[in-house]
C-alpha positions, -999 to +999 in steps of 0.1 A: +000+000+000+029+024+009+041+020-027+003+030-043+005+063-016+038+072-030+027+067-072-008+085-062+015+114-052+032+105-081+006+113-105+004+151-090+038+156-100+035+141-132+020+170-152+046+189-136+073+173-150+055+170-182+053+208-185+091+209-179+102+180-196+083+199-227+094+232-217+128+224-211+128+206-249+124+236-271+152+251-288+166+281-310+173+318-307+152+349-296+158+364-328+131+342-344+158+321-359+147+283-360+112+290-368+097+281-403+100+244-416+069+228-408+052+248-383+057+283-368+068+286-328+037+306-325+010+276-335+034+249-317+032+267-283-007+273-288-013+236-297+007+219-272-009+242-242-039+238-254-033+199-254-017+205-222-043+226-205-068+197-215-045+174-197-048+186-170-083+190-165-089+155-174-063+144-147-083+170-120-111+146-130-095+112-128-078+120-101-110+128-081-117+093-094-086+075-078-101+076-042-118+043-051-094+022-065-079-005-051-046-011-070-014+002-085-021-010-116-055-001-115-048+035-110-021+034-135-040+021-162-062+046-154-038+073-163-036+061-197-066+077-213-059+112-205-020+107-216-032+092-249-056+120-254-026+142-246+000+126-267-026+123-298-031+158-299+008+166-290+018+143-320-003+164-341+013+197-329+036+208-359+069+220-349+095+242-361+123+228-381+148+230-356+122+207-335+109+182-360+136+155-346+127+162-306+091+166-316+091+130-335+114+114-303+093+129-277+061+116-292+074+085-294+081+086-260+051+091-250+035+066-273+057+041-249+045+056-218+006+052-229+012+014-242+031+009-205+003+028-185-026+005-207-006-025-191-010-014-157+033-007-154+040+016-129+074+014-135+073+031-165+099+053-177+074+084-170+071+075-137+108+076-128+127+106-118+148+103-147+132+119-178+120+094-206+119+126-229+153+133-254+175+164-248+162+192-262+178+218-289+197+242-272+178+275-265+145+269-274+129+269-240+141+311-240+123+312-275+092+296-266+090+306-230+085+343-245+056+334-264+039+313-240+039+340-215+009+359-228-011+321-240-041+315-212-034+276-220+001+280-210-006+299-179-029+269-167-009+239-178+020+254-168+035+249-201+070+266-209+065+286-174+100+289-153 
């Protein structure tokens, strides 16, 4: 039971991370270098706090939800809906170019984590201290931070946020 407590508290922290884990992974200059390619750093940082702000209303809901159930691995297979719904609409995000290669890792990433959470794992990568996310480009979290400052979404996932 002591190790159920500690993932339930677990889960809090999760969108956390998330938020910094995706934060923390965008790169580029302030000039508005890096931009272009296949998507503009404006529409990227909409979609994914949009995707994130969704997140985390559904995990307010499931986690209301949690009080009942009885297991580890019931709780963590839970958790996989709202990631899936959150890493369907983050793969769909279009990046810039200088992100098209963390973009493509990082959704694969959290394809993994979904498929481990729908098999009840709570030893998942995403549940470990240790992020299952690649290393971002260099100075894109500067770059995006700026526009995310002024994007409601961003404010309440707490999407590129310091």
């Amino acid at each position: 039971m002591k190790r159920f407590v500690h993932l339930r508290a677990g889960f809090i922290l999760v969108p956390a991370l998330l938020g910094a884990l995706l934060l923390g992974a965008c790169g580029g200059d302030s000039d508005g270098g890096g931009g272009g390619g296949t998507g503009s750093d404006e529409k990227f940082v909409a979609d994914i706090c949009k995707a994130g702000a969704q997140f985390q209303d559904d995990l307010t809901k499931l986690f209301a939800s949690l009080a009942n159930v009885q297991s580890e691995e019931e709780a963590v297979k839970k958790l996989a809906e709202p990631f899936e719904s959150f890493a369907k609409s983050f793969k769909t995000a279009k990046p810039p170019s200088d992100l098209k290669q963390w973009h493509s890792e990082a959704s694969k990433s959290l394809d993994e984590a979904v498929a481990a959470m729908k098999k009840g794992d709570a030893n998942a990568a995403i549940f470990q201290q240790d992020s299952p996310f690649p290393e971002p480009p260099k100075g894109a979290e500067e770059r995006l931070s700026k526009i995310a400052a002024s994007n409601a979404d961003c404010q309440k996932a707490e999407l590129f946020t310091n």
